[in-house]
N, C-alpha and C positions, 0 to 999 in steps of 0.2 A: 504494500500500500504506500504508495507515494506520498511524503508531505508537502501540505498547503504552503504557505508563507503569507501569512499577514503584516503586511508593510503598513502600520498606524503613522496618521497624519493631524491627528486634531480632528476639528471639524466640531461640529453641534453631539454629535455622537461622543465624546469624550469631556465637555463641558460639565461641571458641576455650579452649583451654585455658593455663592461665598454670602453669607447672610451678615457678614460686616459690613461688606462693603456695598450688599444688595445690587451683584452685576454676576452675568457667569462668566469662570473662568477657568480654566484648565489648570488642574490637582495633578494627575498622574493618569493612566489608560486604564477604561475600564476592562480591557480582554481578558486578562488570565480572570479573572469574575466572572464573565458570563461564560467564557468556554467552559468552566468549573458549576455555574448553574444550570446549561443547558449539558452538561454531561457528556462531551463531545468526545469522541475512541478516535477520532480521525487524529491523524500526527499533525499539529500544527506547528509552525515557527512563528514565533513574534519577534518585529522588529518593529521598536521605535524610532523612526523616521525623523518626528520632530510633531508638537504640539501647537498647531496653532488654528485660530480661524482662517479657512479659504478668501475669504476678505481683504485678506489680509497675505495672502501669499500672492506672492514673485515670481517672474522667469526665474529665478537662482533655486526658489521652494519648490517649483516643479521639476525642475532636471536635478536635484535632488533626488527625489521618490523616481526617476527617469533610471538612476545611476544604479540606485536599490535594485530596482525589478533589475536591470541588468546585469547586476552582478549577483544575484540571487541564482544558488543553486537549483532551486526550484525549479519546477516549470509552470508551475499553478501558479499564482499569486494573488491574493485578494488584496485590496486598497482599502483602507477607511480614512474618509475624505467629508470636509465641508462641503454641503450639498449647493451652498453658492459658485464654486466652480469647476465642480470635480468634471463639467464636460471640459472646461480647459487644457483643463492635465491627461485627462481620456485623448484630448488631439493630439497633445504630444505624445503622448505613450504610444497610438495609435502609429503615427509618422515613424516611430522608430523601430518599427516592423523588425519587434525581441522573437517575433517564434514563440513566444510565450503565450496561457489563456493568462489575463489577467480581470481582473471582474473590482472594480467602483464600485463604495458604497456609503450609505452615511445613513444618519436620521435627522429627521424635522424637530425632533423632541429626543433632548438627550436621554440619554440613558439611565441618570439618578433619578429623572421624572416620573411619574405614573403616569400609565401610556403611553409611554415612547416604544415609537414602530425599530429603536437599534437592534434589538436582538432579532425581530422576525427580519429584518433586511440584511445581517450578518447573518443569520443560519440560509436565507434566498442566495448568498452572495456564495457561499460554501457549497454550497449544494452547486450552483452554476458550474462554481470555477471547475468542477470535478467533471464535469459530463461538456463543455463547451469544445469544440474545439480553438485554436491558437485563434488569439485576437486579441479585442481591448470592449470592456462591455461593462456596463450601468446595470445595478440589481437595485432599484427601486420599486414600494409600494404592489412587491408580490410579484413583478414583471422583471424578465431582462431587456434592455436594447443593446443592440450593437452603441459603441462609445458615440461614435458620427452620426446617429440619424436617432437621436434622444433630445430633449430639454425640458426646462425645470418650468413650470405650471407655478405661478410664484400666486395665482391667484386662488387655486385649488390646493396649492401644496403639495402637490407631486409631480412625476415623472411620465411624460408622454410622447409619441414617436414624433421625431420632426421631419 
């Protein structure tokens, strides 16, 4: 059984809420958590990438996570990403045609929240990356797209083909 690689990037999905300062902000990733509460046998690898809001990422933050997938032994890899521009980084990943399946994901509603969609879109984004073949690809709201013909519904809050 081949392992995954989960390359963690920040995003809404690892936000927590700071009740001093009343803003979220990024504590530490929640995965070794939810892999341990949804009970996952598959072999994962984690790598922390770097924490920040998509917002707030750079050319320099994307060919980052660019260098990752590529130098990752893996051949799977799952992304978790700020659902503000994870199709950005999907282009460039896309463009540098790794031979790799690589699969995008995030949530609307972090993870410390009650009813946040992170964990159904993390178990969507695992389950993809295993059965896709090589590519670059969005695991939103129970759906995959290909990375190039998805975008973000900022009016509904989710993810729809473009």
């Amino acid at each position: 059984m081949e392992a995954v690689r989960i390359i963690i990037t920040g995003g809404t999905f690892d936000k927590h809420y700071d009740e001093i300062r009343g803003i979220l902000t990024f504590k530490d990733t929640h995965l070794p958590e939810i892999l341990r509460y949804v009970r996952c046998t598959l072999p994962i690898e984690l790598e922390l990438n770097q924490l920040i809001d998509s917002l707030d990422m750079h050319l320099a933050n994307r060919l980052k996570i660019l260098e990752s997938c590529r130098s990752a032994p893996e051949s799977r890899i799952v992304v978790t990403h700020g659902t503000d521009t994870m199709i950005e980084t999907g282009k460039i990943l896309g463009e540098a045609g790794l031979g790799k399946t690589i699969v995008l994901t995030g949530a609307m509603v972090p993870y410390s929240f009650t009813a946040s969609d992170a964990v159904f879109n993390l178990g969507s984004s695992i389950t993809a990356v295993q059965i896709l073949p090589a590519g670059v690809y969005v695991a939103m709201n129970g759906r995959i797209f290909p990375a190039d013909r998805v975008r973000k519904n900022r009016e509904s809050g989710t993810f729809e083909e473009a």
